[in-house]
N, C-alpha and C positions, 0 to 999 in steps of 0.2 A: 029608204036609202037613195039618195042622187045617185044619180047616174048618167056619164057622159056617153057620146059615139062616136065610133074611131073608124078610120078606115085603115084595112090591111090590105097589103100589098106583095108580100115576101114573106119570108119565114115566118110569120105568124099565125099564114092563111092555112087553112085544114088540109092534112096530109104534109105540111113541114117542121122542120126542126124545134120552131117556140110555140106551136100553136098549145102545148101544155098549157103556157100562162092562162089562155082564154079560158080553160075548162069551165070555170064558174060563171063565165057572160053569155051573154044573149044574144043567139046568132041572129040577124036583120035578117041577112040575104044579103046576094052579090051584088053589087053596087059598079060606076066605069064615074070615072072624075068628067069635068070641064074638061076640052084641051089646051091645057094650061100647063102639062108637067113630062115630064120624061122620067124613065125608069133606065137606069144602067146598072150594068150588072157590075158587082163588087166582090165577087167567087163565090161564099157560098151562101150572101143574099144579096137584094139589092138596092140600089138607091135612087128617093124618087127625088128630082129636083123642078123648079118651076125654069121655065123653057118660054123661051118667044114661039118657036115654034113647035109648040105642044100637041098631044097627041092623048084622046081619052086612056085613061089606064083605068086597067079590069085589075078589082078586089074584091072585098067583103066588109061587110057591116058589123057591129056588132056594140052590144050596150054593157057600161063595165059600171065599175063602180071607183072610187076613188083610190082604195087599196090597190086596186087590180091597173089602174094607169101610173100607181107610183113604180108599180113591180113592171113595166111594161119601159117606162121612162129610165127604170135602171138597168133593165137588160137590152136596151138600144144604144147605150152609152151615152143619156145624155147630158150628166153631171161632167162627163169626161170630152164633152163639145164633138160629139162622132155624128149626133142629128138631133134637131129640135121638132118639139111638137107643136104645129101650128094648124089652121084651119086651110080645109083642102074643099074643095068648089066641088058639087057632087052634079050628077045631068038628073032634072027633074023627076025621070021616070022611078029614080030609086023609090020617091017618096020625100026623100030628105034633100035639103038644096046642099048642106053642109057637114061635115064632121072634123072632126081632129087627124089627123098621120103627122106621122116621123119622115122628116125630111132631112135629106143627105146635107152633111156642112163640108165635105172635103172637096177633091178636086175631081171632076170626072173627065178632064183631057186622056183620052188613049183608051175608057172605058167603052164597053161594046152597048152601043144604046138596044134595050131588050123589046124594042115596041108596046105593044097597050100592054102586054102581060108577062112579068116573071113566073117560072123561068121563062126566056125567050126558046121560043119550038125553031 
């Protein structure tokens, strides 16, 4: 079975509301991006967008299978244009230089930027 890897960031990491979908994938481990992106917060998850001035965001890893990112791609809304999955720049030590995340398509003017990790403490 192929099998992609994604990076989580919000609701999907362990201990919130979608981490369900993951059930059947492959936990890597925690992983922090390039500082290339920003996280704001969007109530009750949040969204990561590419940023001039970026900032590492802390997530996790994890290895899926194609069923599991269409199910992952319908509950981020992205048929419905709410975020697209593209390739996120990882910092060497994870192991992996690269993986897939869901990036914010809306506006974030007025949103509270959450620094390297959702939620923001």
């Amino acid at each position: 079975m192929t099998s992609s890897v994604i990076f989580v960031y919000g609701s999907l990491k362990r201990g919130y509301a979608l981490h369900h979908l993951l059930r059947s994938a492959e936990y890597l481990g925690p992983a922090d991006t390039q500082p290339l992106y920003r996280l704001f917060d969007l109530g009750s998850y949040p969204g990561l967008v590419e940023w001039p001035e970026g900032l590492e965001i802390q997530g996790e890893l994890y290895a899926v299978t194609a069923d599991v990112l269409r199910r992952l791609d319908e509950a981020e809304g992205v048929s419905e244009g709410l975020y697209a999955r593209r390739t996120v720049q990882l910092q060497p030590t994870t192991g992996q230089l690269a993986a897939e995340a869901w990036f914010w398509l809306g506006a974030v003017s007025g949103r509270r930027d959450c620094g390297h990790s959702w939620p923001a403490g």
